[in-house]
ROVO-683539 format. One record per residue: residue number from 0; residue in three letters; z, y, x of N, C-alpha, C, O in turn. Coordinates in steps of 0.001 Angstrom, whole numbers, plus 500000, padded with zeros to 6 digits. Each point is the difference from the previous one (the first is absolute). Layout:
<zamars>
ZAMAR:i:aa:n_pz:n_py:n_px:ca_pz:ca_py:ca_px:c_pz:c_py:c_px:o_pz:o_py:o_px
ZAMAR:NUM:ALA:Z:Y:X:Z:Y:X:Z:Y:X:Z:Y:X
...
</zamars>
This chain:
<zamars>
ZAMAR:i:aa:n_pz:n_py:n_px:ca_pz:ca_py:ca_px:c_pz:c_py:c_px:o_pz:o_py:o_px
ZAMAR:0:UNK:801254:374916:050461:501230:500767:499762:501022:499698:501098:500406:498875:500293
ZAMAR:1:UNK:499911:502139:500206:501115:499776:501208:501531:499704:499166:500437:500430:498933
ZAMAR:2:UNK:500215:498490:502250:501216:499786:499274:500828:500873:500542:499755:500683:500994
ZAMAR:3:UNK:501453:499318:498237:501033:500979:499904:500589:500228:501385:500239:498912:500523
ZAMAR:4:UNK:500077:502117:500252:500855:500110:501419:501467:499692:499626:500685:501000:499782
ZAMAR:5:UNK:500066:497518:500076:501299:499938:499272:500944:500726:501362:500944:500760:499785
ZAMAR:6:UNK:498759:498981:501129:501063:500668:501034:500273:501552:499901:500972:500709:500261
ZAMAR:7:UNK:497820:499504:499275:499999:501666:499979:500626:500629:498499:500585:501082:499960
ZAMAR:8:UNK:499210:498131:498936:500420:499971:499157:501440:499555:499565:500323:500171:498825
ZAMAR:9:UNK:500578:499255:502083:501254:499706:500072:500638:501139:500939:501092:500554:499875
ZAMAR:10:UNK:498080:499606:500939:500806:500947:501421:500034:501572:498713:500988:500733:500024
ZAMAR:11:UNK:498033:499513:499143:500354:501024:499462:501026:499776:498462:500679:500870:499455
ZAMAR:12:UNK:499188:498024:500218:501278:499878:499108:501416:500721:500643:500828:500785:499540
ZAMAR:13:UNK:498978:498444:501920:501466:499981:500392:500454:501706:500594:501185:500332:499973
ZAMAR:14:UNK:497942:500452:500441:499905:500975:499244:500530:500497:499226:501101:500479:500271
ZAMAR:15:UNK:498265:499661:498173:500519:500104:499629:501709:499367:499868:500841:500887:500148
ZAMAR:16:UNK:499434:498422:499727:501227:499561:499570:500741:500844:501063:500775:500650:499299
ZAMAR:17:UNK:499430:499702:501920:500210:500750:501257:500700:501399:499266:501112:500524:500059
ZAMAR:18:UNK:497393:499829:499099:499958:501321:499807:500845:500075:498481:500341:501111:499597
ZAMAR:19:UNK:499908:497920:499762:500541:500159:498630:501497:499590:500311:500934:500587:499453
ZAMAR:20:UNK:499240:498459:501381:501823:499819:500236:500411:501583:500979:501186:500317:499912
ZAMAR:21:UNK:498066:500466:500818:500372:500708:500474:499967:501509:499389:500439:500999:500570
ZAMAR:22:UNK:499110:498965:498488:499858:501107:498691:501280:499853:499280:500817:500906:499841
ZAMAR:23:UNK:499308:497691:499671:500838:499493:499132:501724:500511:500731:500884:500627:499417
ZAMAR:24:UNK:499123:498869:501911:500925:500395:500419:500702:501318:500113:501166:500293:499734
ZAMAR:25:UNK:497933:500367:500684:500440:501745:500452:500050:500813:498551:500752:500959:499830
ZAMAR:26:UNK:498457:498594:499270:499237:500973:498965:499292:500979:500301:499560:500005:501150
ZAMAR:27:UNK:500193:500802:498212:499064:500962:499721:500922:501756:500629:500733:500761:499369
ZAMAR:28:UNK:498860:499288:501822:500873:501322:500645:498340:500690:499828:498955:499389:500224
ZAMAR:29:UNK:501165:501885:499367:498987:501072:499599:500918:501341:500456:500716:500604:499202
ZAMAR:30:UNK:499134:499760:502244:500807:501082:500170:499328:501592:499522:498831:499868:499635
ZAMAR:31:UNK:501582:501320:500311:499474:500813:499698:499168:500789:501307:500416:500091:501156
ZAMAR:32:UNK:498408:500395:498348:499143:500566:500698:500467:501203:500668:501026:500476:499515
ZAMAR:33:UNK:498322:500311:501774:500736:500846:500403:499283:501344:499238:500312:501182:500143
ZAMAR:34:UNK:498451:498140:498861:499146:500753:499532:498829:500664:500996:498901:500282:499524
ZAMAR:35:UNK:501494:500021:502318:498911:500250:500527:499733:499791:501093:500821:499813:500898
ZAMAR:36:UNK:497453:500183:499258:499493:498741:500784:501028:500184:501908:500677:499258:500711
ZAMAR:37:UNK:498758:502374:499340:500740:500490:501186:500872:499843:500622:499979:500092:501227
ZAMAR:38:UNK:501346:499540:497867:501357:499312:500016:500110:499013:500120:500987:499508:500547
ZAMAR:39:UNK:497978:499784:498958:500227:498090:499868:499130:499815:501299:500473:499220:500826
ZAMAR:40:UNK:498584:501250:499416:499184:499808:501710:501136:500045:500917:500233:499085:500789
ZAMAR:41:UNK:500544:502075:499104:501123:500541:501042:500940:498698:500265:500226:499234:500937
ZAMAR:42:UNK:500090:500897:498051:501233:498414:500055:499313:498862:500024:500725:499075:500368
ZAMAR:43:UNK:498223:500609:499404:498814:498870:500657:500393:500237:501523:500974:499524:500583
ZAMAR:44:UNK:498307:501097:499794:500086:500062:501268:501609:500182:500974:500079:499729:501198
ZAMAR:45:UNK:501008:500747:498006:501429:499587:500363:500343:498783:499970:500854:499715:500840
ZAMAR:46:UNK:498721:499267:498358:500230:498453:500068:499289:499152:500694:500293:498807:500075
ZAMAR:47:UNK:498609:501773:500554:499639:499388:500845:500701:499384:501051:500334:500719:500942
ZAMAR:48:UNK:500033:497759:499084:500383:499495:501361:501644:500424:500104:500585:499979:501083
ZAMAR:49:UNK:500138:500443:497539:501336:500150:500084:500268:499559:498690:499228:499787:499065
ZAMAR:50:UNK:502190:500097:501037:501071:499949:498700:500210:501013:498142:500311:501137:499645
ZAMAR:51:UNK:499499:498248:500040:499978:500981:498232:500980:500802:500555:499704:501195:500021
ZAMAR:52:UNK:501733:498405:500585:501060:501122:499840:499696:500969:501150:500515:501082:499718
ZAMAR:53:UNK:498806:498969:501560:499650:500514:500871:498562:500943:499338:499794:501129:500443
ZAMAR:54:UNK:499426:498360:498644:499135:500879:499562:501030:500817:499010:500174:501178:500314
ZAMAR:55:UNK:500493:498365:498585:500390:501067:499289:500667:501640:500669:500022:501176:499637
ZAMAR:56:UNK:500549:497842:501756:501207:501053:500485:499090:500913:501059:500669:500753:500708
ZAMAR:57:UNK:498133:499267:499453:498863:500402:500683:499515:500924:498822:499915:501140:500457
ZAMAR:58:UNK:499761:498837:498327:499008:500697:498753:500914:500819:499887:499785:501212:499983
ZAMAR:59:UNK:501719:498117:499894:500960:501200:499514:500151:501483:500898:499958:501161:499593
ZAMAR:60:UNK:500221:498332:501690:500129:500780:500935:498532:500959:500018:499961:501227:500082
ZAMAR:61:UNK:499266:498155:499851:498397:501094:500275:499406:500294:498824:498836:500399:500012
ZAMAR:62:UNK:501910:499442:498702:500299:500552:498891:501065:501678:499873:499673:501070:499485
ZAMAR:63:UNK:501444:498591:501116:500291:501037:500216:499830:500667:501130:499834:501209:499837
ZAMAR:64:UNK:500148:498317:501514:499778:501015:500968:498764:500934:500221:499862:500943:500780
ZAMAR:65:UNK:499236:498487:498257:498182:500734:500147:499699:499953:498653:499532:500973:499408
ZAMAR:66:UNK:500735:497812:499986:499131:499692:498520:498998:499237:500085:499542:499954:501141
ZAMAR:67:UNK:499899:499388:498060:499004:499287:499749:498804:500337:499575:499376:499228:499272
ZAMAR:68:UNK:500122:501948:501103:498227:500267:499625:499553:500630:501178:500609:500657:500845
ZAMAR:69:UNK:498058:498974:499034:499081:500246:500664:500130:501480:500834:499697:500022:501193
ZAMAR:70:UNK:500800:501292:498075:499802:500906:500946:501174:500138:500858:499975:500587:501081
ZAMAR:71:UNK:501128:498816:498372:501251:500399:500929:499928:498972:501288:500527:500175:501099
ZAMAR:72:UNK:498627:498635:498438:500214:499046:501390:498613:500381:501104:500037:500033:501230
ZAMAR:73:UNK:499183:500140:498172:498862:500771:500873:500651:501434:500653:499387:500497:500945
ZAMAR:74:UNK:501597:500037:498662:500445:501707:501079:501140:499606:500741:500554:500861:500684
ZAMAR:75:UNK:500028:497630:499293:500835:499768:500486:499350:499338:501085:498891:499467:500035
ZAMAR:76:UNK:502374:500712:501238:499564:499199:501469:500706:498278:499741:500920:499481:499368
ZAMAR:77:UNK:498002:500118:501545:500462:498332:499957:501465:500140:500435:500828:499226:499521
ZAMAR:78:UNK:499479:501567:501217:501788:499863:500026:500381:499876:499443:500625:498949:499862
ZAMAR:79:UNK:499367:502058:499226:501015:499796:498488:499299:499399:499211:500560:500208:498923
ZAMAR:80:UNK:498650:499230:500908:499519:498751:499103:500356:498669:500616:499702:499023:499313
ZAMAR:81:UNK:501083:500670:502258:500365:498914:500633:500867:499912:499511:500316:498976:499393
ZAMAR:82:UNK:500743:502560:500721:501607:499754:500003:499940:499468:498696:500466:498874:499826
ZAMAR:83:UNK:498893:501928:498946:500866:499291:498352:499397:498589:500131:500848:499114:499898
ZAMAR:84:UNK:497854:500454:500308:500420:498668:499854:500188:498656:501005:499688:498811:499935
ZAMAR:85:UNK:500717:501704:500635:501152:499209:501278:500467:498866:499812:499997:499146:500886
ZAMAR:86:UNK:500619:500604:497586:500453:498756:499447:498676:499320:500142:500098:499216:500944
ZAMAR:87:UNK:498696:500742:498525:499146:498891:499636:499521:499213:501423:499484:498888:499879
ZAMAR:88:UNK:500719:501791:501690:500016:499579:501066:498515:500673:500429:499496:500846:499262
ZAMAR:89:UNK:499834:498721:501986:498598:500358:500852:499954:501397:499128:498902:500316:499542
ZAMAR:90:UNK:502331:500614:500181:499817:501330:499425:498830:500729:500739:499146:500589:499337
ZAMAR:91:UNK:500808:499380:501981:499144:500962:500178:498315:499555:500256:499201:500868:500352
ZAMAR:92:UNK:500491:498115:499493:498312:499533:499592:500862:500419:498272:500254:501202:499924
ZAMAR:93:UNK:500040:498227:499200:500136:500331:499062:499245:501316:499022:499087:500116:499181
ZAMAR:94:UNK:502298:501040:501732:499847:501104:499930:498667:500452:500082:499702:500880:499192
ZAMAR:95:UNK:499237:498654:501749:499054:500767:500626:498753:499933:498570:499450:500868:499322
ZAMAR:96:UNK:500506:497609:500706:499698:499263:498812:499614:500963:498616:498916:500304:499502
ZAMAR:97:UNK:502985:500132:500000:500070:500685:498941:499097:501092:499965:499116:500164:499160
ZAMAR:98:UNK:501212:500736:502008:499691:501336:500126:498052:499931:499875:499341:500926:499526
ZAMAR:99:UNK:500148:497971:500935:498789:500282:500055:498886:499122:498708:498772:499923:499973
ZAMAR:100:UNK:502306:499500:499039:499395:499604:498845:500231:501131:499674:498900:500540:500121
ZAMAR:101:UNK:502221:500662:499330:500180:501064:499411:499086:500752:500370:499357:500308:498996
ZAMAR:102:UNK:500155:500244:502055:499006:500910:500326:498560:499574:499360:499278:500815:499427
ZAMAR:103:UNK:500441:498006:500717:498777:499055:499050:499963:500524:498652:499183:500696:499399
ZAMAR:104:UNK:501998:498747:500271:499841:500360:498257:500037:501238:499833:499260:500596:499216
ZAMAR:105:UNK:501627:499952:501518:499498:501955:499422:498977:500293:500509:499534:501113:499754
ZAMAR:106:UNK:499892:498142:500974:498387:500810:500749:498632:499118:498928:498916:500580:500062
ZAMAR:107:UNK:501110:498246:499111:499345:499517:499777:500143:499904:498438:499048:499980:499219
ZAMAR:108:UNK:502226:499967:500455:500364:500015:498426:501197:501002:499525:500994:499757:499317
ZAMAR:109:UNK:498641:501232:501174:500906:500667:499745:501483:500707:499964:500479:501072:499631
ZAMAR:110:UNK:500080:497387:501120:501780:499916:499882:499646:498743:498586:500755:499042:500166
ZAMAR:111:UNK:498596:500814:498932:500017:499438:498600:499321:498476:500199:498802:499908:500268
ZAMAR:112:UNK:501948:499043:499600:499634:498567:500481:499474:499021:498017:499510:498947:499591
ZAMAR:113:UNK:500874:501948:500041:500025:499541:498666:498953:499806:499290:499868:499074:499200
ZAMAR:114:UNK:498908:502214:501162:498784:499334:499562:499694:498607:500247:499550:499158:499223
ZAMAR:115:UNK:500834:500729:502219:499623:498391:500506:500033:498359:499152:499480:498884:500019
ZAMAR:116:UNK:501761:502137:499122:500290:498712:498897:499366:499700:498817:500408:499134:499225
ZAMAR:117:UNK:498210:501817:500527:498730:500257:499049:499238:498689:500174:499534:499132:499262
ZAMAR:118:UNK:500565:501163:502305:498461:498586:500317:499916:499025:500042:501184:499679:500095
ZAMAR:119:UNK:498208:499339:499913:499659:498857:499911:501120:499380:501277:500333:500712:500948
ZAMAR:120:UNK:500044:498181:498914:501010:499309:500553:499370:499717:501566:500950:500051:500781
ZAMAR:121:UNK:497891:499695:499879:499630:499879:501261:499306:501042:500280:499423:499785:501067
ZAMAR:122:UNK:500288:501414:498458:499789:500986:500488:501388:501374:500151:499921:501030:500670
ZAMAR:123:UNK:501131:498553:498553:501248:500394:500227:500472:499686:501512:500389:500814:500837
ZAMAR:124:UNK:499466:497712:499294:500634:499236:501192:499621:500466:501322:500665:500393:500958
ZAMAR:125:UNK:497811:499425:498794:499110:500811:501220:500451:501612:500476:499934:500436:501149
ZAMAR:126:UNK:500426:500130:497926:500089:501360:500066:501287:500195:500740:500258:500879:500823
ZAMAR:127:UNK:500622:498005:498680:501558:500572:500923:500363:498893:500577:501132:499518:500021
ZAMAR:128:UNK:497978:500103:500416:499822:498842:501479:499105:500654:501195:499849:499542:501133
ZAMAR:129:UNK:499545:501765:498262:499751:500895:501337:500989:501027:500362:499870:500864:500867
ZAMAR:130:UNK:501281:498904:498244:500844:501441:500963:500604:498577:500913:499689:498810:499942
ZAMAR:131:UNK:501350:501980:500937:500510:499585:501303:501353:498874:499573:500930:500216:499223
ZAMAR:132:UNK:498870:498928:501341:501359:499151:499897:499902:498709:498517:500865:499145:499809
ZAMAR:133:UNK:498127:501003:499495:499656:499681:498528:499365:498561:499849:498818:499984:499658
ZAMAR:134:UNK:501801:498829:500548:499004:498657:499920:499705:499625:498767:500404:500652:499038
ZAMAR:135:UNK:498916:498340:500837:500458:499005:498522:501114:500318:499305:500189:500710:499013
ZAMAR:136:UNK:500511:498642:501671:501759:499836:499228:499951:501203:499422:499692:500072:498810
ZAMAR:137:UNK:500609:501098:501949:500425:501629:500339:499264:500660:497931:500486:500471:498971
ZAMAR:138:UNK:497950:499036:501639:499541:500705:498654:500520:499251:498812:500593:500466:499028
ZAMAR:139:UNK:499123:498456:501187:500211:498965:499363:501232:499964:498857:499846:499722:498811
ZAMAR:140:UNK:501522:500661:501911:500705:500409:499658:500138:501061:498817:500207:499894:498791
ZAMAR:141:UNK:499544:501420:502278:499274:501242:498888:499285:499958:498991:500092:500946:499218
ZAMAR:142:UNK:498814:497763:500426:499572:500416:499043:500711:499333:498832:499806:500155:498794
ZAMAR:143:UNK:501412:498756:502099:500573:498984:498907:500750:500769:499242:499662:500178:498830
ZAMAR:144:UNK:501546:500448:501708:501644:500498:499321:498919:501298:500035:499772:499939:498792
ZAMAR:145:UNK:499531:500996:501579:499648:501633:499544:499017:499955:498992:500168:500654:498970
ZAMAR:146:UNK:498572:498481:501241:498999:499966:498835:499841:499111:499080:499160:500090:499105
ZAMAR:147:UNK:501635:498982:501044:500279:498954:498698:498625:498780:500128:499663:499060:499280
ZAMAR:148:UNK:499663:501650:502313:498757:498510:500196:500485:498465:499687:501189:499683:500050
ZAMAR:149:UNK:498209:499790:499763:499653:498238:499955:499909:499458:501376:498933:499491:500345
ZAMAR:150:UNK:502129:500562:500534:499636:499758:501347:501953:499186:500503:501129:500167:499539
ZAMAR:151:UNK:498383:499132:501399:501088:498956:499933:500574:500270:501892:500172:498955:500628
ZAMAR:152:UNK:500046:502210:500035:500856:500425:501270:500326:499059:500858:501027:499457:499594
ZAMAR:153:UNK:498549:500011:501546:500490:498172:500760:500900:501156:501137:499651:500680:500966
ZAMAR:154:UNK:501409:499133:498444:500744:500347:501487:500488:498542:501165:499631:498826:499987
ZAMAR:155:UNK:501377:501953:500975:500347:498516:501056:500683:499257:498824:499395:499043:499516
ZAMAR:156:UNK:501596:501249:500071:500097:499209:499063:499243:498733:499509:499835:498981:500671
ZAMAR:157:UNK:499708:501243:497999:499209:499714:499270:498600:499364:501093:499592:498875:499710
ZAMAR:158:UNK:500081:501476:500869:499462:499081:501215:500368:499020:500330:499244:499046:499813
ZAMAR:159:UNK:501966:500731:500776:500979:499736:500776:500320:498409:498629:499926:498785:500185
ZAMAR:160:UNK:500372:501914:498727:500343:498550:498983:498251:499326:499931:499887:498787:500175
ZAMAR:161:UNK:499230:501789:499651:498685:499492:499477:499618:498777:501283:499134:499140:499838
ZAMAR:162:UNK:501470:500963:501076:499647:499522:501117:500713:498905:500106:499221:499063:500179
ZAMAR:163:UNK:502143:500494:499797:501098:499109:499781:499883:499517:499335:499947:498799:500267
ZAMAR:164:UNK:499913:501550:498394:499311:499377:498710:498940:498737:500001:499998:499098:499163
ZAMAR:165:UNK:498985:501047:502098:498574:499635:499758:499026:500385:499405:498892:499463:500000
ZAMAR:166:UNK:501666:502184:499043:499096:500303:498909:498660:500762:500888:499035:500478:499403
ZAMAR:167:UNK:501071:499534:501787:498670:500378:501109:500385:499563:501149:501105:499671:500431
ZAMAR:168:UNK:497502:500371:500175:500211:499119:501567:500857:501296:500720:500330:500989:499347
ZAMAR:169:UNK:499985:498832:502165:500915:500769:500394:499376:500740:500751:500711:500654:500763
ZAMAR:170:UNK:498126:499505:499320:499267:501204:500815:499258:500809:498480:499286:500947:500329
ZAMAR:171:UNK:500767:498874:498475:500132:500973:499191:499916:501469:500174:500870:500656:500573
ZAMAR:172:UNK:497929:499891:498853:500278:501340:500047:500210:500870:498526:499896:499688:498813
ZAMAR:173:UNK:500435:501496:501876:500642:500786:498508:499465:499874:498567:500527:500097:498892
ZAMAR:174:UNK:497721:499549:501720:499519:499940:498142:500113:498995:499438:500092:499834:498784
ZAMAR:175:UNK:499915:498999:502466:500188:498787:499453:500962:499259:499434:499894:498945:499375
ZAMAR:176:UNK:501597:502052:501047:501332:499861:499472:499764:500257:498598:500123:499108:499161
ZAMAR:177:UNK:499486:502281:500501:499800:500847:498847:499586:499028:499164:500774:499461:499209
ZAMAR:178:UNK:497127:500024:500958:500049:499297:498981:500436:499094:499445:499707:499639:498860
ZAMAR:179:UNK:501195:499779:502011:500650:498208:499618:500601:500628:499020:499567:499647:498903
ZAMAR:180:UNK:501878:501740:501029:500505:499824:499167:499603:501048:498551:500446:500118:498859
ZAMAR:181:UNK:498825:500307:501690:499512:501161:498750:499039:498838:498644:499813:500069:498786
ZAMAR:182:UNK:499842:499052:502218:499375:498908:498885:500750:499047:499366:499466:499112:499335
ZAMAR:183:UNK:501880:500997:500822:501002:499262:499467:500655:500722:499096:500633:499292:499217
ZAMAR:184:UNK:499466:502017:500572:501050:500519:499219:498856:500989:499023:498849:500241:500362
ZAMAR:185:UNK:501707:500190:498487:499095:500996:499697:500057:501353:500419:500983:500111:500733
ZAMAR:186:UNK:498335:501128:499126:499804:500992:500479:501282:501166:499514:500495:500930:500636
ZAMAR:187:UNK:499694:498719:498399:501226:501087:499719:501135:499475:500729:500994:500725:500041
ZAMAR:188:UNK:499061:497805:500721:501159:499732:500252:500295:500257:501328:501174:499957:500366
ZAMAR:189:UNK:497865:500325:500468:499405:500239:501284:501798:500754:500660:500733:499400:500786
ZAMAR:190:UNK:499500:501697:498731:500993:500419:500102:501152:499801:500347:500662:500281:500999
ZAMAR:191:UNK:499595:498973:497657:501152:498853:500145:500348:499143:501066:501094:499713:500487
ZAMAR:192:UNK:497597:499890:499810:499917:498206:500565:500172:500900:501809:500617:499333:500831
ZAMAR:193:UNK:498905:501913:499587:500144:500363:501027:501103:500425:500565:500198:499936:501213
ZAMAR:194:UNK:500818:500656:497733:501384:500369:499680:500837:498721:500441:500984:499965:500739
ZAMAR:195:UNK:498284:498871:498535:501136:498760:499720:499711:498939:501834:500602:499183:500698
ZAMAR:196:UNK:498017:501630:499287:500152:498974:501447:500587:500599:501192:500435:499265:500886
ZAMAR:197:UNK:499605:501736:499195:500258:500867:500989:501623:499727:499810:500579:499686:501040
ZAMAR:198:UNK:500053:500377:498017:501322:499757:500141:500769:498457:500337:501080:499742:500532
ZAMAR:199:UNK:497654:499231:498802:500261:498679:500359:499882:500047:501465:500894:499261:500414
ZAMAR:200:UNK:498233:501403:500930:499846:500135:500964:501305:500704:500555:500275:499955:501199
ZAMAR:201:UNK:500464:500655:497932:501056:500658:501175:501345:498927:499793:500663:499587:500952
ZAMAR:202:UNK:499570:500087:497752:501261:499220:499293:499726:498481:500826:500679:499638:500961
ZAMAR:203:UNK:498439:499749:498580:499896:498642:500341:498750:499427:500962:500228:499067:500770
ZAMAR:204:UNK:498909:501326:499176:498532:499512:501178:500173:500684:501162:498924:500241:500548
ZAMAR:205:UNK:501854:500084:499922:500072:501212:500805:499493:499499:501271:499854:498795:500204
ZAMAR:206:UNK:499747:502538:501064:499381:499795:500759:500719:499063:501097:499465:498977:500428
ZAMAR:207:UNK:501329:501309:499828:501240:498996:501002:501274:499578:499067:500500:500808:499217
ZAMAR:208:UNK:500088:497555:500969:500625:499424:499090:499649:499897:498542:500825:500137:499097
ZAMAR:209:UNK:497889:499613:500731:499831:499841:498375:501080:499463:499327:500739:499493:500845
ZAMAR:210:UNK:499825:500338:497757:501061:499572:499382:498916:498870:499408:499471:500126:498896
ZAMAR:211:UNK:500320:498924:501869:499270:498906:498901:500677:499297:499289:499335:499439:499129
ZAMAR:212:UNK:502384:500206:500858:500640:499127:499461:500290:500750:498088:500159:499332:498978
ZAMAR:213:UNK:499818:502065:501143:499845:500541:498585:498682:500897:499679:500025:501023:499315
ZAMAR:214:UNK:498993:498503:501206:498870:499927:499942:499432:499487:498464:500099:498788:500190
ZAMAR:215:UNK:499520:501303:498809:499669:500044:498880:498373:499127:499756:499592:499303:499071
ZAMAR:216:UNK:499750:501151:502295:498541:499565:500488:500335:498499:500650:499106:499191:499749
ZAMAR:217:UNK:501376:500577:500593:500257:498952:501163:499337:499050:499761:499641:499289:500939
ZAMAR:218:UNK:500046:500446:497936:499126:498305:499462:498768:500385:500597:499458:499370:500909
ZAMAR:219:UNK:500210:501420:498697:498773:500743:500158:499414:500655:501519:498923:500513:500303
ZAMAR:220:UNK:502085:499257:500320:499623:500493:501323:499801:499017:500871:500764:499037:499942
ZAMAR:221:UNK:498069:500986:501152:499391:498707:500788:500825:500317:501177:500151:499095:500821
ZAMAR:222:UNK:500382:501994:499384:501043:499780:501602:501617:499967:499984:500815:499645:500852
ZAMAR:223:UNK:499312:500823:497944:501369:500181:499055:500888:500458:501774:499584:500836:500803
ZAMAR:224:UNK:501556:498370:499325:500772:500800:501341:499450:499490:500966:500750:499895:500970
ZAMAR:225:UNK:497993:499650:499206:499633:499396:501733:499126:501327:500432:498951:500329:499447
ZAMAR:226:UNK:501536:500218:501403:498892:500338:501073:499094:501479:498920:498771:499932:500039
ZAMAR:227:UNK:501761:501119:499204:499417:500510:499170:499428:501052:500718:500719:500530:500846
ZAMAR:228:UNK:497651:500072:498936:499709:501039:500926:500681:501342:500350:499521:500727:500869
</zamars>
């Protein structure tokens, strides 16, 4: 009989505890759905590599200047799909981006992204990880807040703490972020806990000047203010 891995078995306690003071803290934010997949891809791909308020003020704008479905952004020129969303920044790779997932989905599903949310959770992923611009995160995302999947989103963020933490080595990759913490929390909470880290990442872990002195983690952290990646 093999004996117990106690290192491995403490490193995931602590873990958990990570994941329950940082639940505990934020609570339970469950925002409302946009109800569709098309919309939530769109603004996926607006947050990419920018600011929540720079994506909102980007959706709003190419909300009203074109709209948000599939046929109006496919007859529109990348120009005017640069200018409305201008706020979210690299508007015009952006733009180009938009225009040619839209032509996908109306050429392949119709304009209608929603069946997508029928299927099985890695054959969903696969499916809208072949249109243009669409990674991990990207679907990942989509299937979290649009289809109500069991799937846990590693943005820079949430990277970014898992790494400082010790809760993974620092060449870590995306799945390996994922499973550390998806095996710590349960599955309905997946949500939550992505909500609550992502905001602990902007308020206090942050990428330059972390706030470690009201830091909540700090016992718990092996680099606390020295030298944090």
């Amino acid at each position: 009989m093999r004996s117990p891995d106690w290192r491995l078995w403490r490193r995931l306690e602590r873990v958990e505890e990570i994941v329950s003071r940082v639940l505990t803290r934020y609570g339970v934010m469950n925002p409302p759905r946009i109800g569709d997949p098309f919309k939530g891809l769109i603004r996926t791909i607006l947050s990419q590599n920018t600011s929540r308020a720079n994506t909102q003020a980007a959706y709003k704008r190419l909300e009203s200047l074109i709209g948000v479905e599939p046929r109006r952004l496919a007859e529109a020129s990348i120009e005017e799909i640069a200018e409305a969303i201008r706020p979210a920044g690299m508007h015009r790779q952006r733009a180009g981006v938009i225009k040619r997932v839209a032509e996908l989905v109306l050429r392949r599903y119709g304009g209608d992204l929603k069946p997508l949310l029928d299927r099985p959770y890695e054959e969903a992923r696969r499916l809208l990880m072949e249109l243009p611009g669409v990674g991990r995160k990207t679907a990942d995302v989509v299937l979290l807040f649009e289809g109500g999947f069991r799937v846990l989103p590693i943005d820079r963020h949430i990277h970014r703490i898992a790494v400082r933490l010790g809760l993974v080595p620092r060449g870590a990759d995306y799945d390996e972020v994922r499973g550390t913490l998806e095996a710590a929390a349960s599955p309905e909470r997946y949500l939550a806990l992505h909500l609550a880290l992502i905001r602990f990442g902007r308020e206090i872990c942050r990428a330059r000047r972390p706030r470690c002195d009201a830091c909540f983690l700090s016992d718990l952290c092996p680099g606390r203010a020295s030298n944090p990646p």
